[in-house]
C-alpha positions as a printed Julia matrix, in Angstrom:
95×3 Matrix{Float64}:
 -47.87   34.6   -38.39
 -48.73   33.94  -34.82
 -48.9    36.6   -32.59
 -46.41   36.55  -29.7
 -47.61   36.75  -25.91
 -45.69   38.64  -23.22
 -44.11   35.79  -21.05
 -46.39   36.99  -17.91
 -49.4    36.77  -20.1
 -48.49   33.11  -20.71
 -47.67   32.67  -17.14
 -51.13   34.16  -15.88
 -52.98   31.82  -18.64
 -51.28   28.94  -17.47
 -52.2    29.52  -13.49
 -55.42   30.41  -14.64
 -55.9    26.45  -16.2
 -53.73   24.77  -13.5
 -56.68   26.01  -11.07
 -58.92   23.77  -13.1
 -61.94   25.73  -12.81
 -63.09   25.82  -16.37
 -61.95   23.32  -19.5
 -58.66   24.43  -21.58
 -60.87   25.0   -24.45
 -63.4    27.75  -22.68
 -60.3    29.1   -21.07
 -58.18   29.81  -24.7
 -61.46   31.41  -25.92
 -61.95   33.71  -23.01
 -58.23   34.75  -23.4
 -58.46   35.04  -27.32
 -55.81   32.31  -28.19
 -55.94   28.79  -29.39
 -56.51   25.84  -27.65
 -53.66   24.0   -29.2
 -51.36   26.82  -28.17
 -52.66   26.77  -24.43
 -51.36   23.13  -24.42
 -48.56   24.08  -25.91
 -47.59   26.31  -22.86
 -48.78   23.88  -20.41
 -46.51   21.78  -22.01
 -43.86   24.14  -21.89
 -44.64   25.35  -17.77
 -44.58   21.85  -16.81
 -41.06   21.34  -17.87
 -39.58   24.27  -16.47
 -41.77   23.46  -13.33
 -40.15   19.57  -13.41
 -43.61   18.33  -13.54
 -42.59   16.22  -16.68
 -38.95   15.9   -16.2
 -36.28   15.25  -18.94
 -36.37   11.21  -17.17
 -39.76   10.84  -19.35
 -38.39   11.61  -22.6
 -35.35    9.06  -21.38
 -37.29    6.32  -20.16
 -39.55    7.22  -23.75
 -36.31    6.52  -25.6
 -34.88    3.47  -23.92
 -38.25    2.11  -24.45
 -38.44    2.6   -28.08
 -35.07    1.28  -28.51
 -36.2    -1.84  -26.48
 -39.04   -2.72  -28.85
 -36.82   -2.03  -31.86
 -34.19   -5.04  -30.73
 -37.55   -7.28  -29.85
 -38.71   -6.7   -33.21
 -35.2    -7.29  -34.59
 -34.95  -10.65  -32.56
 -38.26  -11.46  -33.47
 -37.04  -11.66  -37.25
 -34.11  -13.4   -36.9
 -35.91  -15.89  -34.57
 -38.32  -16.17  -37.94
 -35.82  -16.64  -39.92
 -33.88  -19.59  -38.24
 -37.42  -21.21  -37.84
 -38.05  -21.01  -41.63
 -34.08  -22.0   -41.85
 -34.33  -25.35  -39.48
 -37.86  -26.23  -41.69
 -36.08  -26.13  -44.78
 -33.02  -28.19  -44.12
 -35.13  -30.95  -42.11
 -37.45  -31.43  -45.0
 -34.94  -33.74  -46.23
 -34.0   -35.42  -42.92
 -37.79  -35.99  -42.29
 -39.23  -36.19  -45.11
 -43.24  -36.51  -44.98
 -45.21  -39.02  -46.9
């Protein structure tokens, strides 16, 4: 089980990377945790900071429901193609 940090601890760590003077990875060592859970809590201080607001996830979202109906309307556009081939075969048929 992963051992829990103090909140300060997390908050120092974070300040420490946000000066950018060493990479994430040196900087997780140094401090004895992992570098997947120092991302973690960057992830986490930049939302409560506002840095990467709730408007991301949103726009994230509308976006993924936008390519869903293209795909959607790309199918049905298929399928009236295929449609329209298949009854005109017999209107022009090809010798």
């Amino acid at each position: 089980m992963p051992r829990a940090f103090p909140e300060e601890f997390r908050r120092d760590v974070v300040a420490v990377v946000r000066k950018g003077e060493a990479p994430i990875t040196q900087i997780a060592k140094d401090f004895g945790i992992s570098p997947a859970a120092l991302h973690r809590w960057m992830k986490i201080a930049d939302r409560e900071d506002g840095a990467a607001s709730g408007a991301v996830s949103d726009d994230a979202a509308k976006l993924r429901e936008a390519n869903k109906r293209i795909r959607l309307l790309e199918q049905e556009a298929e399928v009236m193609r295929r449609a329209v081939a298949y009854l005109s075969r017999d209107i022009n048929p090809k010798k």
